[in-house]
N, C-alpha and C positions, 0 to 999 in steps of 0.2 A: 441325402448328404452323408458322405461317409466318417465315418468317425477320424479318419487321418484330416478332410479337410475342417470338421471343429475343431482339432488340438491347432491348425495350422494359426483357426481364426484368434484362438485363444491366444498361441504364442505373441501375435502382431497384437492384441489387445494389452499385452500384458508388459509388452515394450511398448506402448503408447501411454501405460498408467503411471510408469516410472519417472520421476521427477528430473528436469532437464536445466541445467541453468539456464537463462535466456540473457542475451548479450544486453548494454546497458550504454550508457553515456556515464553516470556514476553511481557508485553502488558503494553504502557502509552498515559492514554487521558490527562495529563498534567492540571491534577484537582489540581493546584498550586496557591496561592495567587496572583493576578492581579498586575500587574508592580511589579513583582520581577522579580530576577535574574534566571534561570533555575539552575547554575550551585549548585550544593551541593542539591539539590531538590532531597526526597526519598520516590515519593509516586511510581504509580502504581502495576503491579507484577510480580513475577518471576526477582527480579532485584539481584545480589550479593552486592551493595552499592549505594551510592545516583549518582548523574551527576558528574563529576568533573569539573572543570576549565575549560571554553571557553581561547582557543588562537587563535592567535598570540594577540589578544586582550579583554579584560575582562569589563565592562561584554555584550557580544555579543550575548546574546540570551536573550528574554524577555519575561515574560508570559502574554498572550492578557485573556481581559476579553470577556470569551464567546470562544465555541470550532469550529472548522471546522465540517459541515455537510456536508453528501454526501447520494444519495439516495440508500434505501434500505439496506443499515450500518444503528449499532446501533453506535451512539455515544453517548459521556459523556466529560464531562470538563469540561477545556478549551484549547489553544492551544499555542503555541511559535513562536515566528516573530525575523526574525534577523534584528536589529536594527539600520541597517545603509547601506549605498546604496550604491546601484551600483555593479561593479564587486570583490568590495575587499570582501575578505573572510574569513572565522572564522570554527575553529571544537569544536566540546565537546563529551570525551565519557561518556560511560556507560558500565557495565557488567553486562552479564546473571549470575543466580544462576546457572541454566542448560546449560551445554555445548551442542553443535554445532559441525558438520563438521565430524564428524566421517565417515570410509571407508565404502560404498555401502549406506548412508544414502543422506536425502532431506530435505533442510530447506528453509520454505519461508519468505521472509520479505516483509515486507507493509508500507504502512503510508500516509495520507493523505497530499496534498501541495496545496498551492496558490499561486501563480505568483500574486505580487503586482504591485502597479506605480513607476515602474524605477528598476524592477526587473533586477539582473547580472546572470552570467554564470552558476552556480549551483545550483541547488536545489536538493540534495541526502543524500544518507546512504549507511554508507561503512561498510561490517561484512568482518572479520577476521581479525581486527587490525586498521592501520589508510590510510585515503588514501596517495597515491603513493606508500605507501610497496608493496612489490613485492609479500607479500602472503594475499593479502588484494585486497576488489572489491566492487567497487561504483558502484550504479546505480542509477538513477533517470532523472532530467531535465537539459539541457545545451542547452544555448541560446549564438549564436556568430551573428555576421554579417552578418552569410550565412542563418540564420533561427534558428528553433527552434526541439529540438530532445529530443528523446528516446534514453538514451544511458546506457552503460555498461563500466567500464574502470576498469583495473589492472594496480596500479605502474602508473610509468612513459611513459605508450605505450599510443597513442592516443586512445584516445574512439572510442570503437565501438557504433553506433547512426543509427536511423533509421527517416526521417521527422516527427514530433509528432505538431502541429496546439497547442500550449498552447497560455492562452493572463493574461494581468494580471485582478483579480477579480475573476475568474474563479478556482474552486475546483476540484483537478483529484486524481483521485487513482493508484498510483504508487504500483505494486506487482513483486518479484523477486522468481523465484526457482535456488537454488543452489543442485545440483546434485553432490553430489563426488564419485570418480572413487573409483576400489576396493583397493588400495593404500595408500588413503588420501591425494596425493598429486597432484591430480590433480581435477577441478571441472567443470563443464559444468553448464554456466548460462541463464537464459531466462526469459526477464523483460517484463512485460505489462502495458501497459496504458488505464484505464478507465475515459472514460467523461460523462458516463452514467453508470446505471445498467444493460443494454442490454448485451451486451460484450466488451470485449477488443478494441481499435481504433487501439493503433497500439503494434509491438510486437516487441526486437531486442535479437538476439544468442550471443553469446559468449563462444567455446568450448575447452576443453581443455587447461583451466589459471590456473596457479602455485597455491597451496594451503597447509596452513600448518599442516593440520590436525586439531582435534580438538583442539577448542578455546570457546571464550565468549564473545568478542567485538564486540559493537554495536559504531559506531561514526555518528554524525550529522556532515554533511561536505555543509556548505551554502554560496554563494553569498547573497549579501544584497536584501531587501526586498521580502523574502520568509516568507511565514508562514506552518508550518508544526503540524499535528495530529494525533494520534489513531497508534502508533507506534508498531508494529505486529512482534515476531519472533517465529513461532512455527514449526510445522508439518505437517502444513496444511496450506492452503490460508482460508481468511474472505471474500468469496467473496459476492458481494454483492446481492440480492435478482430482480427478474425480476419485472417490471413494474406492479403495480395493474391493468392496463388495460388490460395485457395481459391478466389475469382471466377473465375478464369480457369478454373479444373477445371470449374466447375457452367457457364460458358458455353459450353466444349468440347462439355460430356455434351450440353447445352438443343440445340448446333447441330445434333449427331449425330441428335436422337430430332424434329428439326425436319427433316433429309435424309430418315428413315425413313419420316415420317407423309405427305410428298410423294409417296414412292414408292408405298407403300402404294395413297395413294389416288387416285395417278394412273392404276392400274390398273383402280379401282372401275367 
């Protein structure tokens, strides 16, 4: 192998490593004025109206100055902190302009989270309405007394959870595919968790939950001291980009087996 076609492989590895945005249904990096209020907030895009009203109490979501990063995402903003601790909890929606959920289709959602000091029980996003509706499905973080999880939940059933390692301070990437059946009324979901760029740490199923067909609801469903970013619902996952080091390891190895093959055949 000669050394022009490693640099050739490297250049093409190294435009592959480069972070790319990925097109969306809607998408908010919560580029909002610093200590306000999120609710009635109408930036980002792909939105049908601004946020509405945080309940059971208002106002319950905050805009932090300065966004969540994570690597290998591009981001932009800044971000939202629920503003009051502990386990008590608050929701607020939002609507897609583009509907969702259609029969034989896939929609993913995302969004960046931090586990703060004296983080509660939830840190999620529910599509198809609000949580506990029976045609509506949360997924993200839930913290009890027995640990900390990866979960999935429809309505009022217990959450499906799988052990997930979060701490607060720490930024993770939360991603869901929702799957619906050829009917529309049924979906098959499957949530991941990122604490790196590398891949996934951990993953949980949830097959066959009630669904209402196509819709547009997006809701932020929080326990206190979360911070949440980079809100994702389209076609596709943003998934994030592999480590720059890897390029450098695979151009290492390319040069080495590029010294050998000279050798080799300058001997021939």
């Amino acid at each position: 192998m000669r050394l022009s076609s490693v640099l050739l492989v490297l250049a093409v590895l190294a435009t592959a490593l480069v972070p790319v945005a990925v097109s969306a249904q809607a998408v908010d990096d919560f580029a909002y004025v610093p200590a306000t209020n999120l609710g009635g907030q109408n930036g980002g895009s792909g939105w049908a109206g601004p946020w509405g009203s945080s309940s059971p109490f208002s106002p319950a979501f905050t805009i932090t100055s300065g966004g969540l990063t994570f690597p290998g995402l591009i981001t932009s903003g800044n971000a939202v902190r629920t503003n009051y601790s502990g386990s008590s909890w608050a929701y607020i929606n939002r609507f897609t302009s583009a509907s969702y959920g259609a029969p034989n289709s896939s929609t993913w959602v995302q969004f960046l989270v931090r586990p703060d000091t004296g983080f509660g029980q939830w840190g999620s996003m529910v599509l198809g309405g609000a949580y506990w509706a029976t045609n509506s499905v949360t997924v993200g973080l839930n913290s009890d007394n027995t640990g900390t999880y990866l979960y999935i939940q429809q309505g009022p059933n217990p959450p499906i959870r799988t052990p997930f390692a979060y701490s607060a301070g720490n930024t993770y990437l939360v991603q869901a595919k929702f799957d619906i059946d050829g009917t529309g009324s049924l979906v098959n979901v499957k949530a991941y968790a990122w604490v790196n760029n590398i891949m996934p740490t951990a993953s949980v199923t949830a097959n066959g939950l009630n669904w209402s067909g196509v819709g547009n609801s997006l809701q932020l469903y929080s326990s206190g001291d979360y911070t949440y970013d980079q809100f994702h619902v389209g076609d596709t996952p943003d998934d994030p980009v592999p480590e720059a080091g890897t390029m450098v390891a695979l151009g290492s190895f390319l040069s080495m087996g590029g010294v050998f093959l000279r050798r080799r055949f300058s001997k021939s």
